[in-house]
N, C-alpha and C positions, 0 to 999 in steps of 0.2 A: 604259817610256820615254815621255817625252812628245810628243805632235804637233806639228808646227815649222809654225806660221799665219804666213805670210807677208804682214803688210798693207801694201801699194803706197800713196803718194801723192807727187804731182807740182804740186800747187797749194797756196794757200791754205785755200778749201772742203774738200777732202779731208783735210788737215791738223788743220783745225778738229773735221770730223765723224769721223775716224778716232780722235781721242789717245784719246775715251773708250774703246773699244773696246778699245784697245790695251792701256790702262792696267787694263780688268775682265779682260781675256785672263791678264795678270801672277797674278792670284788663281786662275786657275785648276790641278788639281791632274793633268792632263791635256792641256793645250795650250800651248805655251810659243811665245809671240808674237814677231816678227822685224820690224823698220820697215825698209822698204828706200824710198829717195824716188828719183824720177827726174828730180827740177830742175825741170821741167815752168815752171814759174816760178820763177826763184831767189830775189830779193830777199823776195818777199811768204811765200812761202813759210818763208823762215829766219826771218823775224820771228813767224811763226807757232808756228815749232816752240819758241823758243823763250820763245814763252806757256807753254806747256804742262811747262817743262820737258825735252821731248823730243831728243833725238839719233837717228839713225836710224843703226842698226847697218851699214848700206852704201850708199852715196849715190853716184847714179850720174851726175849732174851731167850733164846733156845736154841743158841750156839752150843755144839760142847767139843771138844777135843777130841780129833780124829773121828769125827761124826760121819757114819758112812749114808749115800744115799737113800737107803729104805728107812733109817731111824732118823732120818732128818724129816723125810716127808713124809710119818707118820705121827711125829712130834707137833711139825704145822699146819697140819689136818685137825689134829686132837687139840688142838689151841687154838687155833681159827677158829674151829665149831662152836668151844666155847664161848670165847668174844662174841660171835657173834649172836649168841643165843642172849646174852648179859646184855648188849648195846643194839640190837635191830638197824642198823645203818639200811638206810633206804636204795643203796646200790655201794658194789663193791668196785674200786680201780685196782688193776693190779698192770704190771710192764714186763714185755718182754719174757723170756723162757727160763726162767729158774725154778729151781723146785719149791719156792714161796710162790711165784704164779701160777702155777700148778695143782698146788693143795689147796693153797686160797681162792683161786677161783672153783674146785670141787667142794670146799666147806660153803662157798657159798653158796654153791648151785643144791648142793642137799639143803640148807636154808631157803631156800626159792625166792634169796635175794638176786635182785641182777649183777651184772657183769661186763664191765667195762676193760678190753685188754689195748691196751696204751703200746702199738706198734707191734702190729698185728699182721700177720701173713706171709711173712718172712721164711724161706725154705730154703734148705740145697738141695731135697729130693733123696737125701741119704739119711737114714737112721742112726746111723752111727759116729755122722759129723755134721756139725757136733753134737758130743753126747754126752751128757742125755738130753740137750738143752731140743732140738731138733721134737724128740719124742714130746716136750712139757709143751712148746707153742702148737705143735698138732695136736695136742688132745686138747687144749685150752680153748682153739678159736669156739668149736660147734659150744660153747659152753657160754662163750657171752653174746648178751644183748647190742652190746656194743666194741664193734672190731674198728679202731682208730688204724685207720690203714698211714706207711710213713708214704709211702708210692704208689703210680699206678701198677703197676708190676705186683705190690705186693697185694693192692686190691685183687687180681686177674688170680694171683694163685689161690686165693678164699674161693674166688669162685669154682676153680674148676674141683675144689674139693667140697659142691654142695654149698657152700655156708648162703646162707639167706640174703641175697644181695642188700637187704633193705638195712640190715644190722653194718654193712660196710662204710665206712666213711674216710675219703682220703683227709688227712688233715698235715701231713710234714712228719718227721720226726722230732718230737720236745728236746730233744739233747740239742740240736743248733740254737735252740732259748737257753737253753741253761749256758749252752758255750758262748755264746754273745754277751751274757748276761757276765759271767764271769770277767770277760779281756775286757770289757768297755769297764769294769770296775777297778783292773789291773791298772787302766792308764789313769783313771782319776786319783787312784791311791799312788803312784808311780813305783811299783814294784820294781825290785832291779836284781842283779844277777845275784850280789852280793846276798841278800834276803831271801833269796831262792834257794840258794847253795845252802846257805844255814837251815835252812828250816828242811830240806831234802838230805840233808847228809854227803856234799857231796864233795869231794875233797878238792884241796885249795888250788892244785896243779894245774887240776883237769879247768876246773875253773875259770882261773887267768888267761890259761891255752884257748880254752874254746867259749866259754861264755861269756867274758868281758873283752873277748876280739871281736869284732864288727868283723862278718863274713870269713872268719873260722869255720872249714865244715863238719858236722859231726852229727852225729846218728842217734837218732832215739831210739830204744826195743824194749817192747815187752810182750810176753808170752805166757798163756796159762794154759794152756785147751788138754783136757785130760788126751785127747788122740796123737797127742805131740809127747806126752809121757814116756820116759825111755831115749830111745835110737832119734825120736825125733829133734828134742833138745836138744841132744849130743851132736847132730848135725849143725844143728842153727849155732850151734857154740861153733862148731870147726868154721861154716862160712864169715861167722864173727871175724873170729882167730885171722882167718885167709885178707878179710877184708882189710884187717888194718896192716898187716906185711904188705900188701901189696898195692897200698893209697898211706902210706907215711903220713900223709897230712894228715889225716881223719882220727877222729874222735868218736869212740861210743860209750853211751851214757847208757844203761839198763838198771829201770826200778827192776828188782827181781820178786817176783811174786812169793808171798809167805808159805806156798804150799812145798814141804819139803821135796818133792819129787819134782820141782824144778827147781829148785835152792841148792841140790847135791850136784847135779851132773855143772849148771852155771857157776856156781864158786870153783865146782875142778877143774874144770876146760879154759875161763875165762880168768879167774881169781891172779894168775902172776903175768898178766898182759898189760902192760903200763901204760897201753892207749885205750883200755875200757875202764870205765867207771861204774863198778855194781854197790848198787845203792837200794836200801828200803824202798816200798812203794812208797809215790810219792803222793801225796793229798792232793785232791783235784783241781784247787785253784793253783800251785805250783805244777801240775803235769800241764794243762793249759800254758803255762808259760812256757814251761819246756817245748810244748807242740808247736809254738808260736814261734821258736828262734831258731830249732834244728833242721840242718838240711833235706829230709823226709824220715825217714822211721817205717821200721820193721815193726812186723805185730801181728797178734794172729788176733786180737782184739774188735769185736763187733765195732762199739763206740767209736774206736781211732778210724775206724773207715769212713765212717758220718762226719764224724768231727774234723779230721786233719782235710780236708779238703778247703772248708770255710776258710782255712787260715792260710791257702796255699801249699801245703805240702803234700805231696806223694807219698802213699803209703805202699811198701812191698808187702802183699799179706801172707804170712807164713801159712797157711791152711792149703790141703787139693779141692777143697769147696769154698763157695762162702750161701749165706743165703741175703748177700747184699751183694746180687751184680751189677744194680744198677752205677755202683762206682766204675767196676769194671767195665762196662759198657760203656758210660763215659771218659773213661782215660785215667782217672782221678786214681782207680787203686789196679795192683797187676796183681793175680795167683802167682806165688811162686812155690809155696809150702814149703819142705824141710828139705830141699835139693840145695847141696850150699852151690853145685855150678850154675843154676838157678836163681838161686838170691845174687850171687858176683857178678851174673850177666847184667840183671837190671837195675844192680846199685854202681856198677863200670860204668853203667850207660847214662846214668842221674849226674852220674861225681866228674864224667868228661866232656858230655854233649851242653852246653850250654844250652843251646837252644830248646831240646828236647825239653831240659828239665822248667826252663820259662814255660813251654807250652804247655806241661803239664799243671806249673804253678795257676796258669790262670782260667783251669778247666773250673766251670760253673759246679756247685756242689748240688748234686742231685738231692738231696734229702731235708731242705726245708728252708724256708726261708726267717726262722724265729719268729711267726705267731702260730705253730702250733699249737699251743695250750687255750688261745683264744676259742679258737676252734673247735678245742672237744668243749671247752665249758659252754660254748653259743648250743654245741651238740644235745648235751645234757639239762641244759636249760629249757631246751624245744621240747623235750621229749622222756623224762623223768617226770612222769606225775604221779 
């Protein structure tokens, strides 16, 4: 009989870095894979699963409006437990730092199922950036059996906190499968600008100007990170602002995240500038397009540091941390955080130095080569009995 892998996601990111997993789990002749989602985010989320093809065989919806963090992770704590006391799944996968990996991996660990965390070891060494997500992957690692390391760097930081070298395992980061997986299916389908723009919202102007010109350049951004809340926004909009008075040519495109407390200060600051484009988030097979055509992108987004590389582009990361410097150490992503003379220096320097910006284009993407997923299931197949 086979093993019943129980993989958890409650957001967008988890969604995205899980389908692979999920969908290599299906091949397997030994483990038979289970989605169960906890809403975690609803809208962004359904749009995601529904890239992928995906349903989640039990959906616990336990989104609610203006949910704050103690009533969220106490809601999929109190929900997890139950599932899994109804369903016994013979190990739990859960990705990355949210407060669904968090609660789901503690409900399983009071179940004395095992625990699988899918890009694992990830730090900046600060509690408070990001946060809370910083605090969820530190209490998560000592908690699974199995830490899917994305690097070696992120293996090295498990260790020196203890964790059981034998539980570690480098295998890549799954998001460069689900990102390969995605653009090779963009060219077989031949997605184009037109199809994108409709389905993103994204108005006609901006459109003709910069996505159906061949080497029009323009900027991608997005930003969510609760430490950026406030003064920090309000910054990234002025450098915004600064950026396009002072580069006429350029184009910024910004999904703006649903949460109002970046929805207010970005529609005020940015809303009457005729050379940005603020648009809904965009579903992740059109963000992939978008990452694929723009001249690099701002963001203080974990994902876009992983991802935007594979595809050639530079990313500015809006954050004074990351717990991904392996980009930074390669060249591939720069800290700038919320300093707009900061972001203007090294978006001056992308938008005039040709060269610079080619060398950067063809920095090697640290973070995986698309068969991760092979890799934890070969993992879980050795060693779940």
């Amino acid at each position: 009989m086979k093993k019943t892998v129980a993989i958890i996601a409650g957001t967008r990111p988890e969604c995205v870095k899980m389908a692979p997993v999920y969908f290599e789990l299906l091949k397997s002749e030994t483990l038979r894979p289970v989605f169960v989602s906890t809403g975690q985010h609803r809208q962004m989320l359904d749009q995601t699963l529904a890239v992928f093809g995906l349903k989640p065989e039990y959906d616990l919806n336990l989104m609610q409006p203006g949910q704050t963090l103690p009533d969220l992770t106490g809601r999929v704590l109190s929900a997890m437990t139950a599932w899994l006391a109804e369903h016994k799944p013979d190990a739990v996968l859960v990705q990355g730092d949210t407060t669904t990996v968090l609660a789901a991996s503690l409900a399983a660990f009071y179940a004395r199922i095992p625990v699988g965390h899918v890009e694992a070891g990830l730090r900046t060494g600060d509690m408070a950036s990001p946060f809370p997500e910083e605090m969820n992957r530190r209490l998560t690692s000592p908690l699974a059996r199995w830490n899917f390391c994305p690097t070696e760097v992120s293996k090295a930081n498990l260790m020196r906190e203890g964790i059981d070298p034998a539980s570690c395992s480098v295998t890549g980061n799954s998001v460069i499968d689900a990102l390969l997986r995605v653009r090779d299916r963009q060219k077989e389908q031949g997605l184009d600008a037109a199809a994108v723009a409709a389905k993103v919202g994204i108005p006609e102007k901006f459109t003709e100007r910069f996505l159906k010109k061949p080497g029009a350049p323009w900027v991608l951004v997005t930003g969510h990170r609760r430490e950026s809340f406030g003064g920090g926004f309000e910054r990234i909009c002025e450098a915004i602002n600064r950026l396009t008075q002072e580069h006429p040519e350029v184009g910024v495109l910004y999904p703006v995240h649903l949460n109002p407390q970046v929805q207010e200060p970005v529609k005020r600051l940015l809303g009457d500038n005729p050379r940005v484009a603020l648009v809904p988030p965009a579903a992740y097979e059109e963000f992939v397009w978008l990452m694929d055509r723009c001249a690099f992108l701002l963001s203080d987004s974990g994902g876009v540091q992983e991802e935007a590389p594979s595809l050639g582009k530079p990313v500015l990361v809006l954050r004074e941390t990351t717990e991904r410097p392996e980009g930074v150490t390669a060249g591939t992503c720069t800290l700038v955080g919320t300093d707009p003379d900061k972001i203007l220096a090294e978006a001056h320097r992308l938008l005039g130095d040709r060269a610079e910006y080619a060398r950067r284009s063809a920095l090697k993407n640290p973070y995986g080569d698309g068969h991760t997923a092979r890799r934890i299931r070969e993992i879980l197949e050795e060693t779940l009995r």
